[in-house]
N, CA, C and O of each residue as an XYZ file, in Angstrom:
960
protein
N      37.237     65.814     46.050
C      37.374     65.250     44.707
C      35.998     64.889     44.154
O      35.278     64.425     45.039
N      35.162     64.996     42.427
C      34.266     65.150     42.211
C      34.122     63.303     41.979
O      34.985     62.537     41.548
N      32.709     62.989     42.443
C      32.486     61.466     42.116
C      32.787     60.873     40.920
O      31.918     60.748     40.058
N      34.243     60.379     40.713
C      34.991     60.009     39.713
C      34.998     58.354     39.673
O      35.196     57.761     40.733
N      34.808     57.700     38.605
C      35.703     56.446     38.240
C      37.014     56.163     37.654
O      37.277     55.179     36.962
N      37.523     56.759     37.863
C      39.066     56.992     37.400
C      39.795     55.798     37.488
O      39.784     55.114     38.511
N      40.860     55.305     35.790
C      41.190     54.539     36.004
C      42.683     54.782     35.761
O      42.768     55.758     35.016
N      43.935     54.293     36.083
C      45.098     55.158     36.259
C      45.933     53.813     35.082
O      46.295     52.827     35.724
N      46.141     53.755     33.997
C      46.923     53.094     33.205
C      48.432     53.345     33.374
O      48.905     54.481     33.356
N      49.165     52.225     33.540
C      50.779     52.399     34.069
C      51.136     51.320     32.928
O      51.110     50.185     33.404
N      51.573     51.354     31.090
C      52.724     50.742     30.418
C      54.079     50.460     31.145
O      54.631     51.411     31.698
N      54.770     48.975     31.190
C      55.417     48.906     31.327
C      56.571     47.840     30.763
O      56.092     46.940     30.073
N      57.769     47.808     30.917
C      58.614     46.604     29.897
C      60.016     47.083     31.190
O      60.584     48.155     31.399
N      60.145     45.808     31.782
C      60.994     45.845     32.711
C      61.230     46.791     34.053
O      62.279     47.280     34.472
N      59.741     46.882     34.632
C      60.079     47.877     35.558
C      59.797     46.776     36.851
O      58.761     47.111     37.426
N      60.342     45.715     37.392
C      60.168     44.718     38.683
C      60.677     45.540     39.758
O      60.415     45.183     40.906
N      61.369     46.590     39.567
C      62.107     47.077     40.403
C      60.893     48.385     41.099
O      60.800     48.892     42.216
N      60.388     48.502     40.274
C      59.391     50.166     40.687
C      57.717     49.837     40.651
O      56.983     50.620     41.254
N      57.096     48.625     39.911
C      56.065     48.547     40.141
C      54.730     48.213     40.856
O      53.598     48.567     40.528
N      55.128     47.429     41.938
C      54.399     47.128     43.024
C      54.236     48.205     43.728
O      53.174     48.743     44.044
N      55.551     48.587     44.025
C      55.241     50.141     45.157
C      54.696     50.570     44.474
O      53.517     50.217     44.500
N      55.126     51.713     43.272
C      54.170     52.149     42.629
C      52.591     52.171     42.624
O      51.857     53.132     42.857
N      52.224     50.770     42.275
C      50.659     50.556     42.064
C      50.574     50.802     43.471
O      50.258     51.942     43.809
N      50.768     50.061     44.234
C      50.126     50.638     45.661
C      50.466     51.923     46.293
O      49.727     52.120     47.257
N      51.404     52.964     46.080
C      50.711     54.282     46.541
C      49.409     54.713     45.511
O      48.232     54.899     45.818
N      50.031     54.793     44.257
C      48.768     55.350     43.490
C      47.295     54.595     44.051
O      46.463     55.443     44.374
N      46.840     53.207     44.219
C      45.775     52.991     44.682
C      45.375     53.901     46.358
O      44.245     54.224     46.726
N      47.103     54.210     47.357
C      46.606     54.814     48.563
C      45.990     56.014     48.631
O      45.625     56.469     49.715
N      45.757     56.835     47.157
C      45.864     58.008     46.854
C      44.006     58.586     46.860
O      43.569     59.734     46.931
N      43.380     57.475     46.772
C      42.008     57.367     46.768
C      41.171     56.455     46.703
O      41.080     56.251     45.492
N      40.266     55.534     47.389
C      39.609     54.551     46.589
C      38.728     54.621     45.613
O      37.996     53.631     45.611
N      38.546     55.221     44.958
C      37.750     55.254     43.559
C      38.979     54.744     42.565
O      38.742     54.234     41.470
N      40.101     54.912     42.995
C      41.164     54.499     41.985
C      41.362     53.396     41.423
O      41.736     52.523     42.206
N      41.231     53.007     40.092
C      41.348     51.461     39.702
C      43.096     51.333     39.300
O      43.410     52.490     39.018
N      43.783     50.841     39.221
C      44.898     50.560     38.246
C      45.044     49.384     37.206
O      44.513     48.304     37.464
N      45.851     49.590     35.872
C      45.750     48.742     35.054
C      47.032     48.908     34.560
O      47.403     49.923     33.972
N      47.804     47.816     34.810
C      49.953     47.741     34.049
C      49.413     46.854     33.040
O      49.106     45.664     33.111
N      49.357     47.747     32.015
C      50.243     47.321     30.911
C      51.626     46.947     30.942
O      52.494     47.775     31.218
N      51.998     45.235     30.560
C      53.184     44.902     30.344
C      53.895     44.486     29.200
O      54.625     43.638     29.713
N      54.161     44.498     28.101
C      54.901     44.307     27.379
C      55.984     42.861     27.415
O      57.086     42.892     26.868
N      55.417     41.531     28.207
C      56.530     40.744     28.130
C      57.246     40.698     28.380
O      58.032     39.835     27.989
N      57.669     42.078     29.679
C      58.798     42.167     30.623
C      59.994     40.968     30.837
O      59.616     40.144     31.671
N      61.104     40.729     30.381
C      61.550     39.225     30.641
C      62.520     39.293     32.260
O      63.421     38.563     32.674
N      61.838     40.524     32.877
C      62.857     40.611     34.274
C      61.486     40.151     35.310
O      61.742     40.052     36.511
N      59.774     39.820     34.759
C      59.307     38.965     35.729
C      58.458     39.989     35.804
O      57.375     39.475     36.084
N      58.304     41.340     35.698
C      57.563     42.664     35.837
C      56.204     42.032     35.777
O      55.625     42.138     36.858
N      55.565     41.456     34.926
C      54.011     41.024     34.843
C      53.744     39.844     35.907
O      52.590     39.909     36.331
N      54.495     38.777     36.460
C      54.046     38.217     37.523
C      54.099     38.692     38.822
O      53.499     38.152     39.752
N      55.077     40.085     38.972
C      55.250     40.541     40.322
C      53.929     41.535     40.041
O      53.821     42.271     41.022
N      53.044     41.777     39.200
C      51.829     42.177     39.206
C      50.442     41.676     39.381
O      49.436     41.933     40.042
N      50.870     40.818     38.459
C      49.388     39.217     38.720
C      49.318     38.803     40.184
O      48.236     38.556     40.718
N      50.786     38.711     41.000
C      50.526     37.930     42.344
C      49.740     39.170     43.142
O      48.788     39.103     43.920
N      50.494     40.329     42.658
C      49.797     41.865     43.757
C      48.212     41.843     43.679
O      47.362     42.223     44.485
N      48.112     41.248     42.393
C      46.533     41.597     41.491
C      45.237     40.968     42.563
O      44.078     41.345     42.739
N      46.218     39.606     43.281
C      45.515     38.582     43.722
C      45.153     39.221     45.405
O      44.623     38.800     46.433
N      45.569     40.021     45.094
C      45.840     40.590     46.837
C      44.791     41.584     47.026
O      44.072     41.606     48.025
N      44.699     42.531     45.910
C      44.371     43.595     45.491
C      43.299     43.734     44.193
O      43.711     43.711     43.033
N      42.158     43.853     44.467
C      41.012     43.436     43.469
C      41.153     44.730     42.582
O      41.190     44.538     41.367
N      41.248     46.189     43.101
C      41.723     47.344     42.122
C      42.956     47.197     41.019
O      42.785     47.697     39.907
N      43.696     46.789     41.201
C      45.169     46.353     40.440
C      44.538     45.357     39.380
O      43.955     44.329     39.725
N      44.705     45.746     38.064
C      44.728     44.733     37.122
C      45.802     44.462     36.072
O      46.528     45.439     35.886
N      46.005     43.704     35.554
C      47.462     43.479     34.893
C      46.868     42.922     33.531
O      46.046     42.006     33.493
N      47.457     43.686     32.228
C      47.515     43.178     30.309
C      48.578     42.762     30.258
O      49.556     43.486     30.444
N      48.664     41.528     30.001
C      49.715     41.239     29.801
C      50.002     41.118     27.819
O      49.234     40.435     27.143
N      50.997     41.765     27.279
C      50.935     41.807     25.838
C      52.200     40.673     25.066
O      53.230     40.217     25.563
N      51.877     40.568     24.316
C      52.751     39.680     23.714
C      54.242     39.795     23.622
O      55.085     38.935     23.879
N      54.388     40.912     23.245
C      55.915     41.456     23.455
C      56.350     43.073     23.322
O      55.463     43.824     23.727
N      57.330     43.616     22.919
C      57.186     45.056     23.177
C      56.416     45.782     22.053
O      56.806     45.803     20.886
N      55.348     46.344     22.476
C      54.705     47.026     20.988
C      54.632     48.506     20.802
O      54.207     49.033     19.774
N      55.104     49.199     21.934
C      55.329     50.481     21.950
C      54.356     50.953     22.769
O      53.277     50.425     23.038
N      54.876     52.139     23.206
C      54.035     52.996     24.302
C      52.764     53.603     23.798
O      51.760     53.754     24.493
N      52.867     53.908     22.654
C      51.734     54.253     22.080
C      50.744     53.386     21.905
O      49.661     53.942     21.727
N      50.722     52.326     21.892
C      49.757     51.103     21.476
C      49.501     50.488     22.959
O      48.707     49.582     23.212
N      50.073     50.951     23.594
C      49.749     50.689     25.570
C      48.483     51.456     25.747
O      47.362     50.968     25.891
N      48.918     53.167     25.709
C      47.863     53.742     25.730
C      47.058     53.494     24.962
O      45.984     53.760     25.501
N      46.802     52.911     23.400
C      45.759     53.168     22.950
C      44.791     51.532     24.019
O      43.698     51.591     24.582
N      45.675     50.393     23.931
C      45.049     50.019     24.520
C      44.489     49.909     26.317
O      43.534     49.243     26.718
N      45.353     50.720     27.101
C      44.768     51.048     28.336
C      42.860     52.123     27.859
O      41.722     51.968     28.303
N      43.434     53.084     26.825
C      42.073     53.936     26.741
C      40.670     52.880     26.423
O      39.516     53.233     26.669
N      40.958     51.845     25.969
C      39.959     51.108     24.996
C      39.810     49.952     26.143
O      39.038     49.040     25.845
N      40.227     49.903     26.971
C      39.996     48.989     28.583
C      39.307     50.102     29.170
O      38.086     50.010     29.048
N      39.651     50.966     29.678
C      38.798     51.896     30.257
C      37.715     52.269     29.942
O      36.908     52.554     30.826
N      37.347     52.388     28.465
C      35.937     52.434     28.129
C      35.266     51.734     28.415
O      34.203     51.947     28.998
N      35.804     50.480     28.009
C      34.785     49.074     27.742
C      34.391     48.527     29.577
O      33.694     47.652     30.091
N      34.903     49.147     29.856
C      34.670     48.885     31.645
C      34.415     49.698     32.396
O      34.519     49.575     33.616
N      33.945     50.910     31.664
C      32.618     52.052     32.307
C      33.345     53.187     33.030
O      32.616     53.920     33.698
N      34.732     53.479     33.015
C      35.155     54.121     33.461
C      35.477     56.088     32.987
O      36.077     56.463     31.981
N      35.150     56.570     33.560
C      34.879     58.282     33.247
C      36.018     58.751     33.013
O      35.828     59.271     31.913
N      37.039     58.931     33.265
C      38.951     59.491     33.130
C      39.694     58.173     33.036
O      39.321     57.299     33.818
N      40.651     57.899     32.232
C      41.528     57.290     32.020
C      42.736     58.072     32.090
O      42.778     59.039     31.329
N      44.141     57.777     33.151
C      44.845     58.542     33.229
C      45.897     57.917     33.083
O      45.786     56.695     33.183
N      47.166     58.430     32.824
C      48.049     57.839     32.138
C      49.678     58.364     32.665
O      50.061     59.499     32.378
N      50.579     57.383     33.472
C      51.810     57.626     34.144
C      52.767     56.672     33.899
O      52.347     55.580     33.516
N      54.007     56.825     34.032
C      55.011     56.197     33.861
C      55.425     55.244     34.676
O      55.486     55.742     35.800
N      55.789     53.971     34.702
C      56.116     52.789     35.279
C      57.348     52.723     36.322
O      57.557     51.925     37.236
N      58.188     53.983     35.814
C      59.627     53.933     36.746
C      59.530     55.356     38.003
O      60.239     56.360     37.941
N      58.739     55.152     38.805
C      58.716     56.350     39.727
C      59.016     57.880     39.474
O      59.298     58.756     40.291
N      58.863     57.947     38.007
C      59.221     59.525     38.024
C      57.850     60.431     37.813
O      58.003     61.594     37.441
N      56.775     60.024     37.998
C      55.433     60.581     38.268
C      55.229     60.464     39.454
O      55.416     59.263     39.650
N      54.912     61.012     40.578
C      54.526     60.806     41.852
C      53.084     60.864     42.047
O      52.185     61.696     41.929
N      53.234     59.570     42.415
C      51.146     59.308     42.965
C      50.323     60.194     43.394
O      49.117     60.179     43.146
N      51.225     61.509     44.449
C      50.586     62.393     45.547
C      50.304     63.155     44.493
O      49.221     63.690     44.731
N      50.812     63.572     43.183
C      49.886     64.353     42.470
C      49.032     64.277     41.469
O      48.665     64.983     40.530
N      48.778     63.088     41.976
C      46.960     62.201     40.953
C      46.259     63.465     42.090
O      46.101     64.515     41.469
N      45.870     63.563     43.413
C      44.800     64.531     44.141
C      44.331     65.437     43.531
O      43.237     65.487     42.969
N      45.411     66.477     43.634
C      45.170     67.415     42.425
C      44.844     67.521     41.277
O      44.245     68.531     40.908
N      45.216     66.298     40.233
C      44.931     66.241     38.805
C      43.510     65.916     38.741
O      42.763     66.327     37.853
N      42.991     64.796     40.188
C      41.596     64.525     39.618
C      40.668     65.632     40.273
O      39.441     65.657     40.364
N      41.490     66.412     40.641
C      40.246     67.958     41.304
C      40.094     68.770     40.294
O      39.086     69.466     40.173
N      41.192     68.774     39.357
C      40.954     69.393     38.058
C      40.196     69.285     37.335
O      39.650     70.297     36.898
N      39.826     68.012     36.886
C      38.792     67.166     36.276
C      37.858     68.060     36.442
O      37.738     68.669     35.379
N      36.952     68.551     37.431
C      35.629     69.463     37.146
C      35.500     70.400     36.532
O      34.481     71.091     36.502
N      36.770     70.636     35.782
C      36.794     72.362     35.094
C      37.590     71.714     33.744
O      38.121     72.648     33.142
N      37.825     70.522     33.129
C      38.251     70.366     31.500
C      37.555     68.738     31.623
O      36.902     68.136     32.475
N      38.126     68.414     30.198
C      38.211     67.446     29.563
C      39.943     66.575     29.553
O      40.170     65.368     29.469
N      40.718     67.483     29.648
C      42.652     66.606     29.831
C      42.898     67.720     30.675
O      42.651     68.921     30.786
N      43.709     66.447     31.409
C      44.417     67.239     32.436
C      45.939     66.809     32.293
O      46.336     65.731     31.850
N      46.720     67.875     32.758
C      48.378     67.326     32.441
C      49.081     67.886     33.648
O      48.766     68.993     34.085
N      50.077     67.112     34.231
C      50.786     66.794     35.123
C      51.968     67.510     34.330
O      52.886     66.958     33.722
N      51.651     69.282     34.527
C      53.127     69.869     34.250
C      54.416     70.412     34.634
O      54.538     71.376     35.390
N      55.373     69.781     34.103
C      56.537     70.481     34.859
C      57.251     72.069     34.447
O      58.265     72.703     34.739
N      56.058     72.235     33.609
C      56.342     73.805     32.897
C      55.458     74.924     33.480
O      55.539     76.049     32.987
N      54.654     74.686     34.459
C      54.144     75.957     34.974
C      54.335     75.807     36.512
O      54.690     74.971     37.343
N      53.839     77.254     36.406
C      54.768     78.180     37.886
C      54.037     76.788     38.971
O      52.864     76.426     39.067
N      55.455     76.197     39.760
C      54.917     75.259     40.822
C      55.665     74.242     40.227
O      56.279     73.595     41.075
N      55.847     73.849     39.042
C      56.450     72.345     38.377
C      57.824     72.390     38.462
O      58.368     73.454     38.760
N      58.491     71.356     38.235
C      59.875     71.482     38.004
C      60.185     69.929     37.722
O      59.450     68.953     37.571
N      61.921     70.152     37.713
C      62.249     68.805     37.726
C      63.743     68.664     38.523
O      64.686     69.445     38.656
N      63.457     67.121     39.036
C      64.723     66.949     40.003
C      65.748     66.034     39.153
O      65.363     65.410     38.164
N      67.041     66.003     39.600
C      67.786     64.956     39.371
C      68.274     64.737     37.797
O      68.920     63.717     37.554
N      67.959     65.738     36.642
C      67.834     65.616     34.915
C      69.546     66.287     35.086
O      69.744     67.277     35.790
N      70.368     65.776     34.544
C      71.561     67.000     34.421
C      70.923     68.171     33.102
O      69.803     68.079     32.600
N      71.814     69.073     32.802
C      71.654     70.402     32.540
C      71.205     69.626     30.517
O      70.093     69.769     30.010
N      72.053     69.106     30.008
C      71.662     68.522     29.011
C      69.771     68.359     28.061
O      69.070     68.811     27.155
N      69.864     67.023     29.557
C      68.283     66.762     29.000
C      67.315     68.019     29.884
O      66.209     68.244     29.394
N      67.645     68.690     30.945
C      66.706     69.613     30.586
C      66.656     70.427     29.818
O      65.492     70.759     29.592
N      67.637     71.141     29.067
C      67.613     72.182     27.864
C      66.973     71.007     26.529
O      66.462     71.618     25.590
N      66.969     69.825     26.424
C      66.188     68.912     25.408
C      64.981     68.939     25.411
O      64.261     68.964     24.413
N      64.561     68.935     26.827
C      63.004     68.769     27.252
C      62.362     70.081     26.812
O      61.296     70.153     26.200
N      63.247     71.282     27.250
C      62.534     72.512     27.411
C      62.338     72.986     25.925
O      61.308     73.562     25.575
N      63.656     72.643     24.839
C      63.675     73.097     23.913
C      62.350     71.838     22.878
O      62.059     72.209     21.740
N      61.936     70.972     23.220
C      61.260     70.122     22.476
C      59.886     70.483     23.134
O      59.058     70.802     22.281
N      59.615     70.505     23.879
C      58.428     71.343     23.881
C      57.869     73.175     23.579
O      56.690     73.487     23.406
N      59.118     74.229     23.581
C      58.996     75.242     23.016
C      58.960     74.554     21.257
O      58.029     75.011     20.594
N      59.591     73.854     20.748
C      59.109     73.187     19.296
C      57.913     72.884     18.992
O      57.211     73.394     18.119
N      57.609     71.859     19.875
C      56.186     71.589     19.923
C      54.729     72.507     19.728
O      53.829     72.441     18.891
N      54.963     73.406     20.945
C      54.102     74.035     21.433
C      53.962     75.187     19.610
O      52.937     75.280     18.935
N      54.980     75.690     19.375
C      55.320     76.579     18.434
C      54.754     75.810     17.119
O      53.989     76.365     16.331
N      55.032     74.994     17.026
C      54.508     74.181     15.505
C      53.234     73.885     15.534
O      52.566     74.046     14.512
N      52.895     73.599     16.222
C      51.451     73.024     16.715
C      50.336     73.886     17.213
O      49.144     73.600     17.331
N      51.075     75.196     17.526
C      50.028     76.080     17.921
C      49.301     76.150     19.039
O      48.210     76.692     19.215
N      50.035     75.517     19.839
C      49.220     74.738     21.704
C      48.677     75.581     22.350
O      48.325     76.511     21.625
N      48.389     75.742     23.550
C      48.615     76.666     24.516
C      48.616     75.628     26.143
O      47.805     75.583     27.068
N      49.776     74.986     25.924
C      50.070     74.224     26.479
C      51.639     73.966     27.050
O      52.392     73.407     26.252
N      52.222     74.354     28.451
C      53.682     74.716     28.404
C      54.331     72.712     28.412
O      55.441     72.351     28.022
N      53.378     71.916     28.893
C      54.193     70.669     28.491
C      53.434     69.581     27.619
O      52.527     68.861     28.036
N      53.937     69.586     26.393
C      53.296     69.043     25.351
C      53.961     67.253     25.719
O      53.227     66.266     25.679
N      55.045     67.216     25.963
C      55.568     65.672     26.226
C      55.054     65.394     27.265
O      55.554     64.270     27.328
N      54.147     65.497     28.642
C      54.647     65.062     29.489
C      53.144     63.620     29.216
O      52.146     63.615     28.495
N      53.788     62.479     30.328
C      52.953     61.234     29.628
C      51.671     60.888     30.915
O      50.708     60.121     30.887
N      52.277     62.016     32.194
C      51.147     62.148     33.437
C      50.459     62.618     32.576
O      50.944     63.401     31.760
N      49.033     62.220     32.544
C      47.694     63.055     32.018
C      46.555     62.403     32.393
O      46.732     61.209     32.638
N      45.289     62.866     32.530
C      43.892     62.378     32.481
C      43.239     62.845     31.283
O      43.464     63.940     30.768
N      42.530     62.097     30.908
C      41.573     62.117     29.792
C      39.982     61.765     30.187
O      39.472     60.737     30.632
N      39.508     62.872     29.881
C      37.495     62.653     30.226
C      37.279     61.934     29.095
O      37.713     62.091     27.954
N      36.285     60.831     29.736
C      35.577     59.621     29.062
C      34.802     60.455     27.516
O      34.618     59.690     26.569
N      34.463     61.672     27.355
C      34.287     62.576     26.475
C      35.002     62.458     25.535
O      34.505     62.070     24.477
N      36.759     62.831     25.634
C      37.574     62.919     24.809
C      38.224     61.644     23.700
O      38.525     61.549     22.510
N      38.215     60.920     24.733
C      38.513     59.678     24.161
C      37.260     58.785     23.178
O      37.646     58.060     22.261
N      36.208     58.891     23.395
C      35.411     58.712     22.129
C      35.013     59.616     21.134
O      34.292     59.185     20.234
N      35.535     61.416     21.133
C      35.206     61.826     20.474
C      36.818     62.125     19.092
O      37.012     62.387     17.904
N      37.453     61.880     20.190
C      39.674     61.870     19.619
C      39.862     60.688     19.764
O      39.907     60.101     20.844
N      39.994     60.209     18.666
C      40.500     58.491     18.222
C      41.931     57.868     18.257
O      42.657     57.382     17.390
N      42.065     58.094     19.732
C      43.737     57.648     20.067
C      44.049     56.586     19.149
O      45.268     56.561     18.980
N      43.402     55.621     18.429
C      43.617     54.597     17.649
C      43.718     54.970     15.820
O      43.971     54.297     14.821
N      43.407     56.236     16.056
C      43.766     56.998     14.666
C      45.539     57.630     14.560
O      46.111     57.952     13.519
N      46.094     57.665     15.923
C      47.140     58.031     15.879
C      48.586     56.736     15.955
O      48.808     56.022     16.932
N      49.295     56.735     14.802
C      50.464     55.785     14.728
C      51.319     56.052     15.147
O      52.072     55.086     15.265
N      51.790     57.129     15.571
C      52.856     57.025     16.353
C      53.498     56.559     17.690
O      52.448     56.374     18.305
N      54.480     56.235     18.581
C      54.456     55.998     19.497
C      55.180     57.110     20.343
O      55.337     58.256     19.922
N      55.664     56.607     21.740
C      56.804     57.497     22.814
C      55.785     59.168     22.321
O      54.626     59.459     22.026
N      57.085     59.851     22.486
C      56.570     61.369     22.950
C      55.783     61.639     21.654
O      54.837     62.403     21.843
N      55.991     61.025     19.839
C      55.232     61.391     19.246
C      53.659     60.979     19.643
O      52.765     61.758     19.309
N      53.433     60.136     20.134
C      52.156     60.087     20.094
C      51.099     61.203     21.753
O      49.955     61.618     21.941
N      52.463     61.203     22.537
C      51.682     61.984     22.910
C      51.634     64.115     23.190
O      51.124     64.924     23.966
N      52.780     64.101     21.629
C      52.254     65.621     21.572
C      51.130     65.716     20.140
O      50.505     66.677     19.692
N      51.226     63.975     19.598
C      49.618     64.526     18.913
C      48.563     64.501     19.480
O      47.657     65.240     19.095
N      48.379     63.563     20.645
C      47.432     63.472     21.138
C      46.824     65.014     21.798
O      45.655     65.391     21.729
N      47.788     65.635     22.335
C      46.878     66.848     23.115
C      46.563     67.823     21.967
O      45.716     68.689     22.184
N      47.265     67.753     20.567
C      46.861     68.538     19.710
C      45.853     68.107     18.646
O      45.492     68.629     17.592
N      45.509     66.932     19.301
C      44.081     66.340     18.344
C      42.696     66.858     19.779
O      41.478     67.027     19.740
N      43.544     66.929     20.667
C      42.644     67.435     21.708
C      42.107     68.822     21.572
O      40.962     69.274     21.571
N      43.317     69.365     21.456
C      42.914     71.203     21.348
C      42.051     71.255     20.089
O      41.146     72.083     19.983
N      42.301     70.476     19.252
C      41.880     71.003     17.830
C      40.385     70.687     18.030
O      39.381     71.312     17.691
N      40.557     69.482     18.709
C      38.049     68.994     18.858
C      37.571     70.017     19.518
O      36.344     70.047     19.430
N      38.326     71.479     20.588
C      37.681     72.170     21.653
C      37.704     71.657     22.344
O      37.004     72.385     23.048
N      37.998     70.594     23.160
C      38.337     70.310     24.810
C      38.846     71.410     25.278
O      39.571     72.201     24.674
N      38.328     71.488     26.761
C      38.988     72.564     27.629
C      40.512     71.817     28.225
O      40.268     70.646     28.517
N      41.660     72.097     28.421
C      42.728     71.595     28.673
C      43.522     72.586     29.589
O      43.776     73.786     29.482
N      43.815     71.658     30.511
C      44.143     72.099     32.398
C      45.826     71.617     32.676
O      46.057     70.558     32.094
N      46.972     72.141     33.396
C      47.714     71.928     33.368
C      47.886     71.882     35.239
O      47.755     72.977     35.785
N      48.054     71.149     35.788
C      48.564     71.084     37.066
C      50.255     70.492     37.320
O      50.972     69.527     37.055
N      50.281     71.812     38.018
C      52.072     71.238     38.372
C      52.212     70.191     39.130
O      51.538     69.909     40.122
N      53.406     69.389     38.503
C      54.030     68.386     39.385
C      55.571     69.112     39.419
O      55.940     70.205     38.988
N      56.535     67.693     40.336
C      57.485     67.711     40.241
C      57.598     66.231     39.490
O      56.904     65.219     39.590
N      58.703     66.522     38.743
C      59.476     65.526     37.627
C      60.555     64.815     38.509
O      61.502     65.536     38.824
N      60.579     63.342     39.026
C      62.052     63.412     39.451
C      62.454     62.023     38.813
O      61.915     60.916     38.783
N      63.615     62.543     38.323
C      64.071     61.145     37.528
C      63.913     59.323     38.333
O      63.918     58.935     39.502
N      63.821     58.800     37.346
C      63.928     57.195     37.710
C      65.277     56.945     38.677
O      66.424     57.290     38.395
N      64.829     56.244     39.912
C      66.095     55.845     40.870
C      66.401     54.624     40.737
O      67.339     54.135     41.366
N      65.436     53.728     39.647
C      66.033     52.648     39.795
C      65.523     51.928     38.393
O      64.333     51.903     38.079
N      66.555     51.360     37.611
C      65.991     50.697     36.569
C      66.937     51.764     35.241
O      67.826     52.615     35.265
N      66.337     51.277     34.498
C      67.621     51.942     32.777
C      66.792     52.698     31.944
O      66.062     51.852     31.426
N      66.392     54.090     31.395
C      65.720     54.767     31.008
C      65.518     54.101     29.260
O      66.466     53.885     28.505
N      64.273     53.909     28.973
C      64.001     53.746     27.306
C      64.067     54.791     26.716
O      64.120     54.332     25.575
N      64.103     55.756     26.601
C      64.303     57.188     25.705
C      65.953     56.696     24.985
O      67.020     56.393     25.519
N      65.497     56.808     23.493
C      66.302     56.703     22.738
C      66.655     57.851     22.010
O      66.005     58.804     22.439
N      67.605     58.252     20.850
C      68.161     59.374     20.202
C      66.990     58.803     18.691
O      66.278     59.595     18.073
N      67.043     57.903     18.515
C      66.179     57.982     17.247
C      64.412     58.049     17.728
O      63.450     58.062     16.958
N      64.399     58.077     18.919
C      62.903     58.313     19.709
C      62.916     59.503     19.400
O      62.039     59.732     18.567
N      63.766     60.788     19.802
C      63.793     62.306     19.716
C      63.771     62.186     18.292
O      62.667     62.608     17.947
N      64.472     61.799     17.210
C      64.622     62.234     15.740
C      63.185     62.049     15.232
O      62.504     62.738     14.473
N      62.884     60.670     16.021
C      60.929     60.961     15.354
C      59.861     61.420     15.639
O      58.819     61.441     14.984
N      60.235     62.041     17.251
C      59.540     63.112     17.834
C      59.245     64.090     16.969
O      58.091     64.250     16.571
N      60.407     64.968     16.522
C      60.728     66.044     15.932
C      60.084     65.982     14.460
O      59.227     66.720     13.976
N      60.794     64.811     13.855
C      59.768     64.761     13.062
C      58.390     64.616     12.417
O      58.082     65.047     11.306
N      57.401     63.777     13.484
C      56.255     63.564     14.046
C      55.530     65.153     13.855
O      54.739     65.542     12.996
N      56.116     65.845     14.968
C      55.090     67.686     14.814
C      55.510     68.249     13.277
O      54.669     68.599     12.448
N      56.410     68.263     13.140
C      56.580     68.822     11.692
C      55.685     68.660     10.705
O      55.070     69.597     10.195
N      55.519     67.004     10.258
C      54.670     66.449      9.581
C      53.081     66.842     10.239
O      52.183     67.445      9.652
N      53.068     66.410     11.336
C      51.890     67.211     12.173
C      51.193     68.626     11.339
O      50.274     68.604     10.521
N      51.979     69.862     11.859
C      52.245     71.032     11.437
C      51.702     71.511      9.852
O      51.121     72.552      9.543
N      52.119     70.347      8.973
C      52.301     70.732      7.949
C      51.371     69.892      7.634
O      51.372     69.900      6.403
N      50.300     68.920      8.118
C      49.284     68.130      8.026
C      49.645     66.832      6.831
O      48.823     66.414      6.015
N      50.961     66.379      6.963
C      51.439     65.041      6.185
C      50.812     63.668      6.448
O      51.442     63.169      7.381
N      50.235     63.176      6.200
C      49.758     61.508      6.573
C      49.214     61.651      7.429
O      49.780     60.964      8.280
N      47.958     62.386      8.088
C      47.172     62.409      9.125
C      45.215     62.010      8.655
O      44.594     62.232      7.616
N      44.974     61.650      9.393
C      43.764     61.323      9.048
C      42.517     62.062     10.093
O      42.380     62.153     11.313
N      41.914     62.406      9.182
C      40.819     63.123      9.547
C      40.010     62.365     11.025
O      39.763     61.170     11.186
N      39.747     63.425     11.895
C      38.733     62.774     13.140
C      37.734     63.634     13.485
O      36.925     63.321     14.358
């Protein structure tokens, strides 16, 4: 792995059940690894079963936020912690075990050949466990949308595993983008493609949350959808 400061941002709002383990494989995964949970005011205790780990564990750091402000405003503020604290990749995974730690290795070996790296379940090697037949024809068909409107060359435009080079993030103004959930992050890789970043896709496996109640909502997808469109058609976007 290339001499990295990598810092691994985990948003979260009620995950007591998945986040300790969590943070500690991802820290077993390398020591250069920092972690930082974003919490959202968890009211099931999620941010103190982090603060006490924190105390244990000098890599583990815990934001605690006022109340729920959206996933998008996690990342923007995990990216804007990572700067300000010297760190080269800021990478970005989900709070309920359905990213697996063992494939941060790979993502940060990638790192020597782009600027974003993505944890995909759309190329040869990726997949997903445990989704019934439903939400995977949702997933598959919202990113063939994506990819198609947007012009990508990218087979998973949703997925929220990713690394970002300390490059990208001051030159793509995650804080220029309002949206949150999956809209914000199929603009994000298409504010990426559009600056020329080189952009790397490493397979994972996807396996659903085993424990805890999924936030993906039906009006989350309606503003997904609508999000690239407007995208697409360059509606209310601001120049970067």
């Amino acid at each position: 792995m290339p001499a990295l400061r990598p810092l691994v941002v985990i948003p979260t709002y009620n995950e007591a059940e998945n986040i300790v383990a969590l943070a500690r494989e991802v820290l077993a995964q390398h020591p250069s690894l920092a972690v930082l949970v974003i919490d959202d005011a968890s009211p099931d205790g999620t941010g103190a079963l982090v603060a006490e780990e924190s105390r244990r564990e000098p890599r583990l750091r815990l934001m605690t936020r006022a109340g729920k402000l959206g996933l998008g405003s996690a990342y923007g503020a995990g990216f804007r912690h990572g700067l300000d604290h010297g760190h080269d990749w800021v990478f970005t995974m989900d709070g309920d075990g359905s990213h697996a730690p063992r494939h941060l290795r790979a993502m940060l070996d990638a790192t020597a050949n782009c600027e974003l790296v993505i944890g995909s379940r759309y190329v040869p090697g990726g997949g997903i466990q445990n989704w019934p037949l439903h939400r995977r024809t949702l997933s598959a068909f919202a990113n063939f949308y994506t990819r198609t409107l947007l012009r990508l060359p990218v087979r998973d435009c949703t997925s929220g595993f990713r690394g970002h080079a300390r490059s990208v993030l001051e030159r793509v103004d995650p804080g220029g983008i309002d949206a949150s959930g999956y809209s914000f992050l199929e603009e994000m890789v298409w504010r990426v493609h559009r600056a020329g970043f080189r952009i790397t896709e490493v397979p994972i496996v996807f396996q659903d949350r085993t424990a805890g109640a999924s936030k993906i909502s039906r009006s989350e997808i309606v503003r997904a959808a609508w999000h690239v469109l407007a995208t697409a058609l360059g509606i209310g976007h601001r120049r970067f």
